[in-house]
Structure formats: C-alpha cells, structure tokens
C-alpha positions as CSV (number, residue, x, y, z in Angstrom):
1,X,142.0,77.0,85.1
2,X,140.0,75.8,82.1
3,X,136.0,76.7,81.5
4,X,134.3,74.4,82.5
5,X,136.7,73.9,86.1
6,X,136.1,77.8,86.5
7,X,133.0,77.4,85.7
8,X,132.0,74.8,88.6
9,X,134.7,76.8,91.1
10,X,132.2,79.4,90.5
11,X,129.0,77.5,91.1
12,X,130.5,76.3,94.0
13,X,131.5,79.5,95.6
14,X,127.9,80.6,94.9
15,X,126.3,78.0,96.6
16,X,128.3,78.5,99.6
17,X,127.6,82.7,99.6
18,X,123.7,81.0,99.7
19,X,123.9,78.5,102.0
20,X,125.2,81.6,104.8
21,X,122.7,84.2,104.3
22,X,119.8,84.4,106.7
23,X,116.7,82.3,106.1
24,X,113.5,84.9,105.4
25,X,111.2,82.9,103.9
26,X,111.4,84.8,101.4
27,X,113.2,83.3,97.7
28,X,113.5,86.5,96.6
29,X,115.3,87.8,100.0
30,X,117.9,90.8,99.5
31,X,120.5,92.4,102.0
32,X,120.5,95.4,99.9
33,X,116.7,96.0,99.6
34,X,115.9,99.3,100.8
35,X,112.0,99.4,101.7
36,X,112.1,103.6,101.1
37,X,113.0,103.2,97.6
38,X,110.4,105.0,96.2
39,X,108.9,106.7,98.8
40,X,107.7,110.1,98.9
41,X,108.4,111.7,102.2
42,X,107.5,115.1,103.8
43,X,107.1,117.5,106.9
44,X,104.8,119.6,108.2
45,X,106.7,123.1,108.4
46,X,104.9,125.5,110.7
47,X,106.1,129.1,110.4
48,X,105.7,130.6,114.1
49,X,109.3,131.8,114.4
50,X,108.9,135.5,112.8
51,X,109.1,137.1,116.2
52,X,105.7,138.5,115.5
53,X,104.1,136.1,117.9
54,X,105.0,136.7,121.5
55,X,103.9,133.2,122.9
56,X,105.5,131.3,120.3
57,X,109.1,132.2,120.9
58,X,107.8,132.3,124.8
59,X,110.4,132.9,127.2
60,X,109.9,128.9,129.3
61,X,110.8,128.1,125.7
62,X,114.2,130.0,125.0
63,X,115.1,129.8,129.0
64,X,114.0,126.1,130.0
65,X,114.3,124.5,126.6
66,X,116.9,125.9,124.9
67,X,118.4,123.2,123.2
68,X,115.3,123.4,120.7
69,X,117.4,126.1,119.1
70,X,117.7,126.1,115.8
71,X,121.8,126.5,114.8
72,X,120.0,129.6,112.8
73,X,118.1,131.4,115.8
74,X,114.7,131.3,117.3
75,X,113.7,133.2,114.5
76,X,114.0,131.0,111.4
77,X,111.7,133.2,109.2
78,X,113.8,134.7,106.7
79,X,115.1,134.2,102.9
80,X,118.4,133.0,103.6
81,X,117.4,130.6,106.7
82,X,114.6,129.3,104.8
83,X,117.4,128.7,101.8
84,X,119.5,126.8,104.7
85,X,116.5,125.1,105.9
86,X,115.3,123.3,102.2
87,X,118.8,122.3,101.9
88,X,119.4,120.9,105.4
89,X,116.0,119.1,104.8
90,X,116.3,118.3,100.8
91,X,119.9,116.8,101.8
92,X,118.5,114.7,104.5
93,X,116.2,113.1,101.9
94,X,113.0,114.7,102.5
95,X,111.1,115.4,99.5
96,X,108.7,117.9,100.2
97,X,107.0,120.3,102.8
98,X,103.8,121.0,104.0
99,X,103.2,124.2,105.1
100,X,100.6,125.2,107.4
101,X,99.1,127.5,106.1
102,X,96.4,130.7,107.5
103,X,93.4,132.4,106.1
104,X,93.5,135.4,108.5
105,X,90.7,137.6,106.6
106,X,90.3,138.5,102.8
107,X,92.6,141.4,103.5
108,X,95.3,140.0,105.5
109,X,96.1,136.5,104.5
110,X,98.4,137.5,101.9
111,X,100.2,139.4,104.7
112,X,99.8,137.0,107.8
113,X,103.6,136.4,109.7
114,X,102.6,132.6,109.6
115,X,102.4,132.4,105.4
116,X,105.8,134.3,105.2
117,X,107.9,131.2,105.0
118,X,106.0,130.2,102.0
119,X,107.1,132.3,100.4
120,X,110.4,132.6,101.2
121,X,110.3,128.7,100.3
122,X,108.8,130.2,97.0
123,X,111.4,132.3,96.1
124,X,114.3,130.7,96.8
125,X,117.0,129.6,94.3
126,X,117.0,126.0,95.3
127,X,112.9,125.3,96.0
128,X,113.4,122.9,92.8
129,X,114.8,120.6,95.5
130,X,112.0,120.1,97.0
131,X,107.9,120.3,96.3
132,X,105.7,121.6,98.6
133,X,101.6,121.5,99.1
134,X,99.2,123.4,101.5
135,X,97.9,122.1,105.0
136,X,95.0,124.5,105.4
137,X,94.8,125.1,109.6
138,X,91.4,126.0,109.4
139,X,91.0,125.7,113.3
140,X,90.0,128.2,115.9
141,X,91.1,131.7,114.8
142,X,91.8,131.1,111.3
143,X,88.0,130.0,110.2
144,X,86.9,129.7,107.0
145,X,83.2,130.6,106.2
146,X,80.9,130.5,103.6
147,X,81.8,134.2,102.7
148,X,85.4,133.3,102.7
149,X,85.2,130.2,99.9
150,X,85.9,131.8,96.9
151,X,88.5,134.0,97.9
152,X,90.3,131.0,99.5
153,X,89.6,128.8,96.6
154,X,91.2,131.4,94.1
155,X,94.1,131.5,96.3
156,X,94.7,127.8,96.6
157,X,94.7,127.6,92.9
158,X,97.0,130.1,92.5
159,X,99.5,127.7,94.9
160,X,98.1,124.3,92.9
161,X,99.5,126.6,89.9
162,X,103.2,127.0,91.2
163,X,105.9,125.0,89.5
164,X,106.8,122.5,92.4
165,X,103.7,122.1,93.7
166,X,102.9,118.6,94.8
167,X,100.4,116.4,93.1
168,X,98.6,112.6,93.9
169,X,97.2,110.9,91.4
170,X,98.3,114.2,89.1
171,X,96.3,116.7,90.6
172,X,97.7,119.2,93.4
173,X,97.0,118.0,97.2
174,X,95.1,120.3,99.7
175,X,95.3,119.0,103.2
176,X,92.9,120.5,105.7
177,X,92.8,120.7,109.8
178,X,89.6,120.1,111.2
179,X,86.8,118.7,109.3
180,X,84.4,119.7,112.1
181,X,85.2,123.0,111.6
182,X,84.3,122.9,108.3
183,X,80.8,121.2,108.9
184,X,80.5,124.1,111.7
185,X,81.3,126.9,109.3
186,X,80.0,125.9,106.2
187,X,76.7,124.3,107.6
188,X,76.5,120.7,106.9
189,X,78.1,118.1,106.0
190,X,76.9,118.6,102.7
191,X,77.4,121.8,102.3
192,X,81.5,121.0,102.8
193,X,81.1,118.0,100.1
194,X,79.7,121.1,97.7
195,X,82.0,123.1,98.7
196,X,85.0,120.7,97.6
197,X,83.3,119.8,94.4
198,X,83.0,123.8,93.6
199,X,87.2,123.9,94.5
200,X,88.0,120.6,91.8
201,X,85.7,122.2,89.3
202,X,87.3,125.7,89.8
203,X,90.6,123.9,89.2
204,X,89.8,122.1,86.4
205,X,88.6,125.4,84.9
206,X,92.6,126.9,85.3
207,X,93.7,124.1,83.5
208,X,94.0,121.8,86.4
209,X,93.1,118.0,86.3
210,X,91.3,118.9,89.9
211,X,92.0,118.9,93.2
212,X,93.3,116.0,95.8
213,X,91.6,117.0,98.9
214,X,93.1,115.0,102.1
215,X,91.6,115.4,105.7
216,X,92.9,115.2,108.8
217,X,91.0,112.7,111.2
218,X,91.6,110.7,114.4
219,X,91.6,107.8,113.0
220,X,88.6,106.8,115.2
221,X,85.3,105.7,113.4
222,X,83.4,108.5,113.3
223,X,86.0,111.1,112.3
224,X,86.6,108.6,109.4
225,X,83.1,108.7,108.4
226,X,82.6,112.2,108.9
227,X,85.4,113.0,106.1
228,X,83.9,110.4,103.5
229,X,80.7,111.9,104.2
230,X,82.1,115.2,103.3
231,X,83.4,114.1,100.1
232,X,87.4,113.8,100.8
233,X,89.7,111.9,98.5
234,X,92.7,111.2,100.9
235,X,92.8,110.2,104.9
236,X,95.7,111.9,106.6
237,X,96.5,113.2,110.3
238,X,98.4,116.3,111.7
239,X,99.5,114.6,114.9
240,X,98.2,111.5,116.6
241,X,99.9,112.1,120.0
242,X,97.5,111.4,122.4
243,X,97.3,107.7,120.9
244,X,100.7,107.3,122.6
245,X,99.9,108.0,126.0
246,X,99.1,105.7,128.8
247,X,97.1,105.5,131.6
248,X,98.1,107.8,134.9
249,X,101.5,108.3,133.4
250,X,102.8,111.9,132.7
251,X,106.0,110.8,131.4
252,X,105.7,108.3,128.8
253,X,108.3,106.1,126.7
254,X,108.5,107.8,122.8
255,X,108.4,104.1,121.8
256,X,104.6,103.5,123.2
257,X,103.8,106.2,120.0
258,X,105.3,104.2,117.1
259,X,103.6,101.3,118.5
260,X,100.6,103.2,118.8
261,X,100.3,104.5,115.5
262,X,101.3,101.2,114.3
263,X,97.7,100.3,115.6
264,X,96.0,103.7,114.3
265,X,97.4,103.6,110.5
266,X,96.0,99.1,110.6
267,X,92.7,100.5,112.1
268,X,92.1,103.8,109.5
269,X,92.8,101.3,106.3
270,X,90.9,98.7,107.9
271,X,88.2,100.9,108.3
272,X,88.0,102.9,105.4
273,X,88.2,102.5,101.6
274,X,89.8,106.0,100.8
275,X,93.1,106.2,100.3
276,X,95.2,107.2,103.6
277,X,98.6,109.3,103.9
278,X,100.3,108.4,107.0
279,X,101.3,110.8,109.3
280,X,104.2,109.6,112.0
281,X,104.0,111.7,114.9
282,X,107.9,112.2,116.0
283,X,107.2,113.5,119.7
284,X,105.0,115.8,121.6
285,X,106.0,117.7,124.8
286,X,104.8,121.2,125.0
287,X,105.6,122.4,128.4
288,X,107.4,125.3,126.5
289,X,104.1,126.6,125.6
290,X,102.0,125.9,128.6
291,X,99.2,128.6,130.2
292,X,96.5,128.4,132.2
293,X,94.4,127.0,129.3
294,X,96.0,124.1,127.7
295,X,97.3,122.7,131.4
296,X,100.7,121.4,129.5
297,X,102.4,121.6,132.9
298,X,100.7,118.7,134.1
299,X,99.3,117.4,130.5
300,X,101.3,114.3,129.7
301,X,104.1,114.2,127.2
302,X,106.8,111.9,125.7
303,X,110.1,111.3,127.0
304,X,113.2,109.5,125.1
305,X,113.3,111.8,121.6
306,X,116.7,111.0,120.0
307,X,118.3,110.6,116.9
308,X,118.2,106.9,117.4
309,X,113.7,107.1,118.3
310,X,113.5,109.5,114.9
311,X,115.3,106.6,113.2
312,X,112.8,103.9,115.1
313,X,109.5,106.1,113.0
314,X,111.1,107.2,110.1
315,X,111.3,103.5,109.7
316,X,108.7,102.3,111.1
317,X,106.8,104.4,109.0
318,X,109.1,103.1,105.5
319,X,107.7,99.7,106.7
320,X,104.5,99.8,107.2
321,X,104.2,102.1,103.5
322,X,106.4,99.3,102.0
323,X,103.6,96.4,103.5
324,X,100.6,98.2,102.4
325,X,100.7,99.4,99.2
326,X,97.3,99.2,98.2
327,X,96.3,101.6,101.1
328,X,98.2,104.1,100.2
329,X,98.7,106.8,97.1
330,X,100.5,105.2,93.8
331,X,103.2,108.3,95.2
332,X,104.1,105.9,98.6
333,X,103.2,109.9,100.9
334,X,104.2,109.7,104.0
335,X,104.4,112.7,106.3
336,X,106.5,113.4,109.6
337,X,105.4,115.7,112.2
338,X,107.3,117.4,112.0
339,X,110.2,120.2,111.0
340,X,109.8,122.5,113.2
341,X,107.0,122.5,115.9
342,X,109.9,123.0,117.8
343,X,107.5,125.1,120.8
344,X,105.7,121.1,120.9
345,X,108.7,119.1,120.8
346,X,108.6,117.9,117.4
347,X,111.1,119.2,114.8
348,X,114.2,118.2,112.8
349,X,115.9,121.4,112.7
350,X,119.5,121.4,113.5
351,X,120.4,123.0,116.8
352,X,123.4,123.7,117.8
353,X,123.8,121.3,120.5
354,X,122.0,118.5,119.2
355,X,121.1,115.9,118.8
356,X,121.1,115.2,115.1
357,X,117.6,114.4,114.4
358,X,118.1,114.6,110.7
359,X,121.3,111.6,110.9
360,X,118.8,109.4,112.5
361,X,115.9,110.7,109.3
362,X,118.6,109.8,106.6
363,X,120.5,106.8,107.8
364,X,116.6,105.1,108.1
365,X,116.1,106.7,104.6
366,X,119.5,105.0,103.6
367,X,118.3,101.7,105.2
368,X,121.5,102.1,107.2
C-alpha cells in the first residue's frame, strides 16, 4: 500500500471510529475520561473500637448486627490493625483520613482511648500512604472552653507540624464539630472569630503559613451564616443524614440521600461564598446503638447499603466535584462518612462476610 492510499485508508477508518461514538455534545467528548482524576478523597475515621467504651462495642451491635465486623475484630484499635487498615484504605484509593479527634481535659487528652488510633496511624511504617488532618468533636462531653484554647491550640500545631499532615491552599486543615458549641463555650460569635485568628497567628509563629479552619454546618442558612460570622475559611459537614429521610417513613431507600445531598452541596455553594468540602453521607442506621435517649429503635434509618449504593456516592460525589470547580478547594477534597462508624451504619471496613464496600469505593474511583 503506497502513502498517500494508507494515508486515506487511515482517514477513513477514523472517520468511521467517529461517526459510532455517542453524541455528548460535547467536541471534546472522551470514553476514557475519568471525572476523579485529580481528586483528593478522604474518611472520617472514628476510633471507638478500643474496648474501653462499653456502649460502643454494645452487645445489639455484636449480636444483631454482626456482619459490621471488621475481618480484624470488633476491636480495630491497635498498631498492626491500624497498619492493615491504611493499607486496605490507601489501596482502595483513598487519600487521606480524618480523624475525630477528643480534647478530654488538659491532663488526659494525650491519653484519651478515642485519640489512640492517631497515633497508631502516626507510627506506622506505611502512614506515607496516606495524609491525615484533625476533625475536632468539640460536642457534648468533649467541650472546649476559653481555659482550654491555648493548650488545644499548642496541640493542634504540633499535629499541623507532622510530616503527612494535610494542607488546602498550603496551610494544615482543622475541621471542627459544632460551631454552636463554640459560640456557647467561648462566648460569642466574636469571641470564636478571635479565637481562630489567635490559632493562624500561633501557626504562623511555628513556621506555618496558618491555619485552614473548616466548619461543619447543616447546610441550612443560618448555620452557613453562623460559620462566616465566626471567621471560617472552609464549609464542610460530618453527616447530612437526616436530609435523606422522608416523611412518616422509618425505612427509607439509601438512594433518597444521594439525591438529597445532591440538593444540600447546590444549596451551601449557592448560598455562600466560602469555599465548601463536600461531605457524602454513605448510610445511617444506628439501631445498634439505641437507648432510651436517642430513640434509634423507632428513629428512622436507611435501608439498601451495598457495594453497588457506595459506588452510586462515591460517584455521585466525583461528579458533582468534577462540575463545580470553582466551589470547591484548588485540592478537589471530598470526604466520605465514613470508615468506620461502623455502631451508625456507615463504614468501609472489610468484614468478613461482606459486602465489599471498598470494590464499589475503587471501581467508582477507577471510573469503572
């Protein structure tokens, strides 16, 4: 076959390869475009599964809902689970953890059973496969007062100072709980917006370029004004599962929640002009921990959670990053709850008798 023969055969075989693929509407259309390139993805790791806490391993829990299991045990908390545990997640293609984490008292955080997998996630040979940042659970029980600041703040700082550590916009992130209970505790509004300008300039005094403070709202209007009132940088949620529910139902389709927050991440960037980290709430259904006053026994919960609905938000939650890039941080953050609020029906970690929740996290990672 001569050039310019080949050449045309060529053309032609192109033209016909165009001709069959799907009509977007979009001229730069690609099979092989995966929206997560790029994307910066975490979970919220809560360490409750020490064994030091009674109603957290409960018995409904191990008895009644004991395919939560982790393949490792109820109790997860240790150096070489915690090893398994960034691999298992790392290889699944998330990239870093949150970790709750408890001020318990000046002279017992340091020692508080729910920091322990900190640092055990510290310490470990392969925490260079993942970063990790605080989520400060400020809520009731674990206050933080005016008398407590500075001790906090020095401890933060010391985190912000770990190699690994995450960073937005090149300064470490600090997520916190409850804004309200920061207004309670502190004073006022104001009083929190001085308090976070005290925590930057302490950081930029350790050699820090600041602080990234997030907080965790509803998403309604007022908790989005509160937090800008307060002086946060960043918008982000712990768990939006309530928006999912609907009316006089107990039992209610996991799909209603990724259309849900769907309409909760449109209505907090639409609302606000800070930056917003959105949160994808995987499931909720806490029977497991129920007593007489939470009322989970008859509170309503989700129904459906599969490999295939944790493929459904990890996507959904790729997409809507992907669409709205100049809401979100230049990182593309997103955050799952979560890997392993196993006690409220939302985790990733492997159990022995599945299902794989972490096949349906990669093959939506893997635009599979």
């Amino acid at each position: 076959m001569n050039l310019i023969s080949s050449f045309s055969f060529r053309q032609n075989v192109l033209c016909l390869m165009m001709a069959m693929l799907p009509f977007t509407g979009d001229s730069q259309y690609n099979p092989d475009r995966n929206p997560a390139a790029g994307i910066k993805l975490g979970a919220y790791y809560f360490d409750g599964w020490t064994g030091k806490y009674a109603q957290h391993i409960s018995p409904k829990l191990m008895n009644s809902f004991s395919g939560r299991k982790p393949k490792w045990g109820w109790i997860t908390s240790s150096q070489k689970i915690v090893d398994q545990q960034i691999l298992a997640a790392s290889g699944a293609g998330l990239s870093f953890f949150s970790f709750c984490w408890y001020y318990s008292g000046k002279d017992k955080y340091s020692t508080e059973p729910l920091n322990n997998a900190l640092k055990f996630f510290q310490q470990s040979a392969y925490t260079g496969k993942m970063e990790y940042c605080l989520m400060v659970a400020n809520h009731k029980g674990f206050e933080i007062g005016k008398e407590d600041w500075d001790i906090v703040q020095q401890e933060w700082i010391r985190q912000f100072k770990t190699p690994g550590y995450l960073k937005v916009d090149g300064k470490p992130l600090l997520i916190l709980f409850s804004v309200q209970s920061l207004v309670d505790q502190l004073g006022s509004e104001d009083s929190v917006k001085d308090a976070l300008q005290s925590l930057r300039a302490a950081a930029m005094t350790k050699g820090l370029n600041g602080v990234t403070i997030a907080a965790c709202i509803s998403g309604d209007r007022n908790s989005v004004s509160q937090a800008e009132r307060c002086g946060f940088d960043i918008l982000t949620g712990y768990n939006a599962h309530s928006a999912g529910f609907t009316a006089k139902k107990t039992q209610v389709p996991i799909d209603s929640m990724r259309t849900a927050e769907n309409r909760l991440w449109n209505r907090v960037v639409k609302t606000s002009r800070l930056k917003y980290i959105p949160v994808s709430t995987l499931n909720w259904d806490p029977r497991p921990w129920s007593a007489p006053n939470n009322k989970y026994d008859t509170a309503p919960y989700f129904v459906g959670y599969s490999e295939k609905s944790v493929y459904k938000s990890v996507s959904g939650m790729v997409n809507w990053i992907s669409e709205n890039t100049t809401h979100i941080t230049k990182e593309k953050i997103g955050l799952l709850y979560a890997w392993n609020e196993n006690g409220e029906g939302a985790y990733l970690t492997p159990s022995a008798k599945g299902p794989d929740f972490l096949r349906g996290l990669q093959k939506a990672l893997n635009n599979k």
